[in-house]
DRENVO-746515 format. One record per atom (N, C-alpha, C): residue in one letter; x, y, z. Coordinates in nm, 2 decimals. Each point is the difference from the previous one (the first is absolute). Layout:
REM DRENVO-746515
type, px, py, pz
A, X, Y, Z
...
This chain:
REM DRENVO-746515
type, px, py, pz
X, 7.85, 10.68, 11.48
X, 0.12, 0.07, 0.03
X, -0.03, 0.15, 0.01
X, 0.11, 0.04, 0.11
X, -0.08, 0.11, -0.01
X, 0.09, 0.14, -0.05
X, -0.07, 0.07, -0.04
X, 0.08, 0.11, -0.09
X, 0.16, 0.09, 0.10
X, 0.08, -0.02, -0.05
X, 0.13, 0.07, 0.07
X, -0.05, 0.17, 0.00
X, 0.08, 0.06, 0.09
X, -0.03, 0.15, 0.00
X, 0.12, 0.08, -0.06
X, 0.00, 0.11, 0.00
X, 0.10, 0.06, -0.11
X, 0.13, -0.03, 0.05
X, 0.03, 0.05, 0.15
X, 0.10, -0.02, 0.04
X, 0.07, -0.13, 0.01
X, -0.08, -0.11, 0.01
X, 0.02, -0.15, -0.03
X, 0.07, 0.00, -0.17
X, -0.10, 0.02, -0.08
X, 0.05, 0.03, -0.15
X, 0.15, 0.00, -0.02
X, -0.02, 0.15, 0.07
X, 0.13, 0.08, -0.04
X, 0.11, -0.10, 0.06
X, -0.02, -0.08, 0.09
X, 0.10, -0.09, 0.07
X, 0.03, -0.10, -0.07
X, -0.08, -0.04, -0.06
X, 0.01, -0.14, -0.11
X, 0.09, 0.04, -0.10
X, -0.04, 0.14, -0.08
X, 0.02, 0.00, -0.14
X, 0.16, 0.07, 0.07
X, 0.06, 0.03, 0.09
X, 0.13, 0.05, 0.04
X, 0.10, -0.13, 0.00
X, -0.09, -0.11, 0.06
X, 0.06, -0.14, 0.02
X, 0.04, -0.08, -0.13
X, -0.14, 0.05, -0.09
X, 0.00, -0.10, -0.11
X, 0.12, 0.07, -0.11
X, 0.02, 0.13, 0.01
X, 0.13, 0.08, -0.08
X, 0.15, -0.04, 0.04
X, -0.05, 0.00, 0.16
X, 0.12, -0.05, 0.06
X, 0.11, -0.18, -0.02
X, -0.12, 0.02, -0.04
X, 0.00, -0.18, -0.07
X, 0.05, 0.01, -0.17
X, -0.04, 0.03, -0.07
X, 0.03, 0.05, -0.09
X, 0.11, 0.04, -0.02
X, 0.06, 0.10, 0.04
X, 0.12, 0.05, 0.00
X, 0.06, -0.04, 0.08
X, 0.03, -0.11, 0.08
X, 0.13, -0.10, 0.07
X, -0.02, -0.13, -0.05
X, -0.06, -0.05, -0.11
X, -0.01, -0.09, -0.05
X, 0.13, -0.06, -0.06
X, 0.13, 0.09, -0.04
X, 0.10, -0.09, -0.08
X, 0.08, -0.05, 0.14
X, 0.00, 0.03, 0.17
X, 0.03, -0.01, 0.07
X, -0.08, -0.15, 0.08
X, -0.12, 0.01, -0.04
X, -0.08, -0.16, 0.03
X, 0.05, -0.09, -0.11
X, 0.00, 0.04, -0.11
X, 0.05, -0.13, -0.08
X, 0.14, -0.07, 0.06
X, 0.11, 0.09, 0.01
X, 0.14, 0.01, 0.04
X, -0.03, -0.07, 0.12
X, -0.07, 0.01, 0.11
X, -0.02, -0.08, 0.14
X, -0.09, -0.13, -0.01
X, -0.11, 0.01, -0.12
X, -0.06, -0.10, -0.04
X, 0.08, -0.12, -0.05
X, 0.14, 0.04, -0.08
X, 0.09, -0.08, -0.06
X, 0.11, -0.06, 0.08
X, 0.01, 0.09, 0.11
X, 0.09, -0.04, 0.10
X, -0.09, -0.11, 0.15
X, -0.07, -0.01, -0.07
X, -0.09, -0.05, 0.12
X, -0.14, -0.05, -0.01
X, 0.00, -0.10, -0.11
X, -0.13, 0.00, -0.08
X, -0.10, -0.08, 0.08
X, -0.13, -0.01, 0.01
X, -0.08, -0.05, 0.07
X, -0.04, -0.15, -0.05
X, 0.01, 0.01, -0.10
X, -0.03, -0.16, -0.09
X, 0.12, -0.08, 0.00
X, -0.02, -0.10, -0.05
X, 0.08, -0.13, 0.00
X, 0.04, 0.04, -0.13
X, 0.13, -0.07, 0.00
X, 0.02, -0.06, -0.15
X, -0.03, -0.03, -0.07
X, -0.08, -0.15, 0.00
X, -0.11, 0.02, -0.09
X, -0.03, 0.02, -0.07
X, -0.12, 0.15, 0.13
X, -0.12, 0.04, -0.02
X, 0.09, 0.15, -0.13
X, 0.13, 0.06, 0.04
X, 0.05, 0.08, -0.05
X, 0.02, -0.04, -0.11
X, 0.07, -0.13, -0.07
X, 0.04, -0.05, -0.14
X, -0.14, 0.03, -0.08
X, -0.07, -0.10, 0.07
X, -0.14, 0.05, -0.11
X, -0.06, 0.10, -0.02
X, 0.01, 0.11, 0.10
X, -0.05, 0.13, -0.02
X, 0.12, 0.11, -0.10
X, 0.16, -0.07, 0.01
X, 0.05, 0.07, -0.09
X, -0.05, -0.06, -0.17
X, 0.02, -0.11, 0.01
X, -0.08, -0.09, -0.10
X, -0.08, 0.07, -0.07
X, -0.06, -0.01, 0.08
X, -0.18, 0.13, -0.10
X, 0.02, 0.09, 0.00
X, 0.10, 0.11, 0.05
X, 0.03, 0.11, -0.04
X, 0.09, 0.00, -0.17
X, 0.06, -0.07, 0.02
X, 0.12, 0.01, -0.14
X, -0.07, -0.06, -0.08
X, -0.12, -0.09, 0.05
X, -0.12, -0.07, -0.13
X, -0.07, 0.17, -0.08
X, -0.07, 0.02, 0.10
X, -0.10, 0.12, -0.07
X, 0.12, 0.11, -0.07
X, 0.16, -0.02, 0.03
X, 0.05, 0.12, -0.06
X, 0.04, 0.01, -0.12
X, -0.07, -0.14, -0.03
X, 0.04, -0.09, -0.14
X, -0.16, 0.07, -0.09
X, -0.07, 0.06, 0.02
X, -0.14, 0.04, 0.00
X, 0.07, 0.12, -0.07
X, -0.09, 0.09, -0.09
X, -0.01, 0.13, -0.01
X, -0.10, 0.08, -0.01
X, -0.09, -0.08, 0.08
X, -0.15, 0.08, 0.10
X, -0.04, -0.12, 0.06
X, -0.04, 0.07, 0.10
X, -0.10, -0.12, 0.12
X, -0.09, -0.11, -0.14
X, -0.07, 0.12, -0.08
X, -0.11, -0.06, -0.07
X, 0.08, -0.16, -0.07
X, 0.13, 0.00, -0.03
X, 0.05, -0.11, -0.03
X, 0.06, -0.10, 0.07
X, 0.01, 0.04, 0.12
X, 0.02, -0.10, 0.09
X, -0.15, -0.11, 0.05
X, -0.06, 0.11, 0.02
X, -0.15, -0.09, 0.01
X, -0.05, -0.05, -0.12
X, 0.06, 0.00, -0.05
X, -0.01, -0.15, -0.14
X, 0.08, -0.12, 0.00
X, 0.10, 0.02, 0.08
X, 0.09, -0.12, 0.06
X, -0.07, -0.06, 0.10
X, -0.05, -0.12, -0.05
X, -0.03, -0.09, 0.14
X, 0.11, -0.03, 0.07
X, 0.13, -0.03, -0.07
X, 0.09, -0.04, 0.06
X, 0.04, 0.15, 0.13
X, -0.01, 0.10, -0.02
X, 0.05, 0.11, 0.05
X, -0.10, -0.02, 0.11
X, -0.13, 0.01, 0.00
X, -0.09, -0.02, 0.09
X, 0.00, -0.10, 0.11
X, 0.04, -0.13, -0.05
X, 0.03, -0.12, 0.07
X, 0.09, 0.03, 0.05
X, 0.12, 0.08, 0.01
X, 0.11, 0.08, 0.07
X, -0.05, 0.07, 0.10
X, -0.06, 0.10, -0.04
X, -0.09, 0.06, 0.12
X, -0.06, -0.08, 0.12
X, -0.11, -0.08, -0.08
X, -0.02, -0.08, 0.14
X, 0.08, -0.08, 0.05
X, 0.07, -0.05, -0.01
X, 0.14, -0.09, 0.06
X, 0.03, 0.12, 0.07
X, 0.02, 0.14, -0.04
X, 0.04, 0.06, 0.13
X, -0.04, 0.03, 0.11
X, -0.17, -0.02, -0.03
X, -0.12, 0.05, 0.11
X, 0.03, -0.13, 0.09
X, 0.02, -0.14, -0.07
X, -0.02, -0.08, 0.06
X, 0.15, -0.02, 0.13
X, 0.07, 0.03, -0.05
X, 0.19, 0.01, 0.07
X, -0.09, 0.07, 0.10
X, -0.01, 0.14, -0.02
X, -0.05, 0.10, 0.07
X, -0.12, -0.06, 0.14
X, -0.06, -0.10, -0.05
X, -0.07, -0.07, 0.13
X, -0.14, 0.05, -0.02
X, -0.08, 0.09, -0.13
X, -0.11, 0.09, 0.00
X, -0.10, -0.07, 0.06
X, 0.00, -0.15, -0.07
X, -0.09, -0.03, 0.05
X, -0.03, -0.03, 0.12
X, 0.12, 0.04, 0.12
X, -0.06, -0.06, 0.10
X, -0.03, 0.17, 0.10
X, 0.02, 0.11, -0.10
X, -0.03, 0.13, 0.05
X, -0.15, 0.01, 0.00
X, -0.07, 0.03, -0.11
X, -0.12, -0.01, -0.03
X, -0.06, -0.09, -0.02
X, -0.01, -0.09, -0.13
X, -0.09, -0.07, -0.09
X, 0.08, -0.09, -0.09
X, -0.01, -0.10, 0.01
X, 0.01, -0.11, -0.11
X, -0.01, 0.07, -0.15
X, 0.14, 0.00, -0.04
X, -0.02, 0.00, -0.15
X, -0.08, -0.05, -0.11
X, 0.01, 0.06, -0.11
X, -0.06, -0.08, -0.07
X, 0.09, -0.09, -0.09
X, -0.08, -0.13, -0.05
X, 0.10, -0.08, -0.07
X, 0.05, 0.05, -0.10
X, 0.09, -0.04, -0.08
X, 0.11, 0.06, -0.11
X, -0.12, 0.10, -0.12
X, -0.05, -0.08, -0.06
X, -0.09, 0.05, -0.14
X, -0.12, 0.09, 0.07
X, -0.05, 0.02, 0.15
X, -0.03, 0.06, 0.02
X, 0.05, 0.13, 0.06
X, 0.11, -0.03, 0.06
X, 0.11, 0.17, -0.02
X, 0.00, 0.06, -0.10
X, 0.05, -0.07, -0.06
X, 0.00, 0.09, -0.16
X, -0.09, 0.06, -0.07
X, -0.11, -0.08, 0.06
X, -0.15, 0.08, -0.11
X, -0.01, 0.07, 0.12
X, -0.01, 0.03, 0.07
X, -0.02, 0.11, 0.11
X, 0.10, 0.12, 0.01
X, 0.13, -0.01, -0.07
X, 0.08, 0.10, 0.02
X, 0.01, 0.04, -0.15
X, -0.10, -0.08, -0.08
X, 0.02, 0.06, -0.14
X, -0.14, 0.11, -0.01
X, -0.13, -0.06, 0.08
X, -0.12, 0.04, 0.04
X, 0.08, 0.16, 0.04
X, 0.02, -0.02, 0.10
X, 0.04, 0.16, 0.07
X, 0.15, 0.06, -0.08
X, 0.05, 0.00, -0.11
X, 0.11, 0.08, -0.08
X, -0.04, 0.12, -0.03
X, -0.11, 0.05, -0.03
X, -0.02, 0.12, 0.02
X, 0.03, 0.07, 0.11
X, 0.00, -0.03, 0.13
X, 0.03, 0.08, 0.09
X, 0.13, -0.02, 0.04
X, 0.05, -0.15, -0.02
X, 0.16, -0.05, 0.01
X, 0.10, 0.12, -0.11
X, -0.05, 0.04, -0.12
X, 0.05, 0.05, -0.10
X, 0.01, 0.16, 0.06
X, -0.12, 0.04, 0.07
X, 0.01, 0.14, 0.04
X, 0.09, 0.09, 0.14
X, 0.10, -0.14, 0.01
X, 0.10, 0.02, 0.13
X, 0.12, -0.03, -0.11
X, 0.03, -0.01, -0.07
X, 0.13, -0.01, -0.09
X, 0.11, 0.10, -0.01
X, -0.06, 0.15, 0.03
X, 0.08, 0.09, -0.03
X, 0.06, 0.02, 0.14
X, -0.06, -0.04, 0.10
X, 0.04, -0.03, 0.17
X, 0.11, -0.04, 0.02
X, 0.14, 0.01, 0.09
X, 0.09, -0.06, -0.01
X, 0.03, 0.05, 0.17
X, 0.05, -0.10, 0.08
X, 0.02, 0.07, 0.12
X, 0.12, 0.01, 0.01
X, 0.01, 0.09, 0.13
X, 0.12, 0.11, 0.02
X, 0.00, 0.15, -0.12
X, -0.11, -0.01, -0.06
X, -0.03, 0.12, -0.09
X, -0.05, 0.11, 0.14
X, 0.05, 0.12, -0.02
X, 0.03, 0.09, 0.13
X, -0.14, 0.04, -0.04
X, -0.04, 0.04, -0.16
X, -0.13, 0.03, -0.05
X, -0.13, -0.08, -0.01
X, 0.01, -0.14, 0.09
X, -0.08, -0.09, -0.01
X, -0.17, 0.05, 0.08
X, -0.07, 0.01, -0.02
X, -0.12, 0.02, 0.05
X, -0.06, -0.12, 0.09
X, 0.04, 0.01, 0.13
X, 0.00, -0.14, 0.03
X, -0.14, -0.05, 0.04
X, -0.10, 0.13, 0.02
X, -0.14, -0.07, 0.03
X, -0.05, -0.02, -0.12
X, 0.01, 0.05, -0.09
X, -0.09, 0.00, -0.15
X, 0.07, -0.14, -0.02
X, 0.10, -0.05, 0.01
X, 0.05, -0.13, 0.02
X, -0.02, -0.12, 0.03
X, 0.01, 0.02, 0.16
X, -0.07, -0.07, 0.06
X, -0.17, -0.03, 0.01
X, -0.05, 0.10, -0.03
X, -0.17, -0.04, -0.11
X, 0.00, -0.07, -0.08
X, 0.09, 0.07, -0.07
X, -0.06, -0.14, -0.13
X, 0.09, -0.15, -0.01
X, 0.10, -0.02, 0.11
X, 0.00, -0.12, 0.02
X, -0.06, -0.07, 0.07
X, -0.07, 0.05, 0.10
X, -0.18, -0.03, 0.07
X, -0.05, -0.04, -0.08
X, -0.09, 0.07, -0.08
X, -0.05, -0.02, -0.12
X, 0.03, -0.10, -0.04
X, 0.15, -0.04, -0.08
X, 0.00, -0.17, -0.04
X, -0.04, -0.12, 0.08
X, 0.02, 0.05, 0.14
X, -0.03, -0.13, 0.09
X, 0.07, -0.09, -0.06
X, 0.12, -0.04, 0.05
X, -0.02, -0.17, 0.00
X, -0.06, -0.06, 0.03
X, -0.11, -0.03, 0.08
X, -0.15, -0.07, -0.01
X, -0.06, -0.06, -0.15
X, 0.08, 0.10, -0.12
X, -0.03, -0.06, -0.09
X, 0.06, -0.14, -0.08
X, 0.11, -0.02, 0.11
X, 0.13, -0.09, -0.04
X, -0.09, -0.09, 0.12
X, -0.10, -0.03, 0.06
X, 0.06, -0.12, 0.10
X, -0.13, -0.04, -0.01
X, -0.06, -0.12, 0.10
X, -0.09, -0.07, -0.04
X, -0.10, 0.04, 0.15
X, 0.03, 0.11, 0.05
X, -0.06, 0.02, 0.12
X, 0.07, -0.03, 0.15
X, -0.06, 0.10, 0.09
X, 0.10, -0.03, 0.14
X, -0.06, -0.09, 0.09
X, 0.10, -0.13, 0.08
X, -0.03, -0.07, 0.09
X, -0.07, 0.01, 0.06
X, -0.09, 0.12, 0.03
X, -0.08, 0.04, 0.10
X, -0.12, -0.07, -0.10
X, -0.02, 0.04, -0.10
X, -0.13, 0.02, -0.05
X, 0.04, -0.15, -0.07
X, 0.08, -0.11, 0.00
X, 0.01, -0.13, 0.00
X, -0.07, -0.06, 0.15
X, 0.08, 0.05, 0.08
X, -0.08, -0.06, 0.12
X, -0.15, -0.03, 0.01
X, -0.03, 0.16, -0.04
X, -0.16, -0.02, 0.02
X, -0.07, -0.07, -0.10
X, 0.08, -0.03, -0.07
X, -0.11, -0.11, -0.11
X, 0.04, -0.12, 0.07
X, 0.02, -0.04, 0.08
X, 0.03, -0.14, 0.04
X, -0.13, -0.02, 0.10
X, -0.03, -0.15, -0.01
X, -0.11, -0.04, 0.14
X, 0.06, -0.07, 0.08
């Protein structure tokens, strides 16, 4: 990849503010017009009102049952057929309990926060990868096949 130039920068981080600050207006058009199914939306409110039952991440990732919520959402969500085959139940969870250190260090994050730092952000949810939640991508199933 190759390195953006200042003037590119300054274009992104204008965009990425701009984003930030019209965000109570995307939710508002997000809710008038939502891209997911039903569903896919019940279980994602689901897991939301689950973890708000939490009074830190660090206790929600002690709920299998919470976690098993999560992935039912990934799975509504279709992830696996974005990247990579999940991983089975008991290994989600040891994998999302494996990476809580870095799950724990996005807690104080909240979006539509005008103060949000969105690249220091979006790093360290790189960082988690969910790669660590799946069992590897189709591609690299393929090529183990003869």
């Amino acid at each position: 990849m190759r390195n953006r130039s200042a003037k590119n920068q300054g274009i992104v981080d204008k965009n990425v503010q701009k984003l930030i600050g019209g965000f109570p207006d995307y939710v508002q058009s997000f809710n008038r017009n939502p891209p997911f199914a039903q569903g896919q939306r019940d279980i994602h409110r689901k897991a939301i009102q689950a973890r708000r039952r939490f009074t830190s991440v660090a206790a929600a990732l002690e709920s299998d049952e919470y976690l098993l919520l999560v992935r039912e959402v990934l799975v509504a969500w279709r992830a696996e057929y974005l990247s990579a085959k999940l991983a089975g139940e008991a290994d989600f969870i040891h994998s999302l309990r494996q990476a809580s250190g870095l799950i724990e260090r996005c807690e104080p994050s909240r979006l539509g926060d005008t103060a949000l730092d969105a690249k220091r952000t979006a790093d360290l949810l790189w960082e988690i990868d969910p790669g660590t939640a799946r069992t590897g991508s189709q591609e690299s199933e393929d090529h183990g096949r003869h």
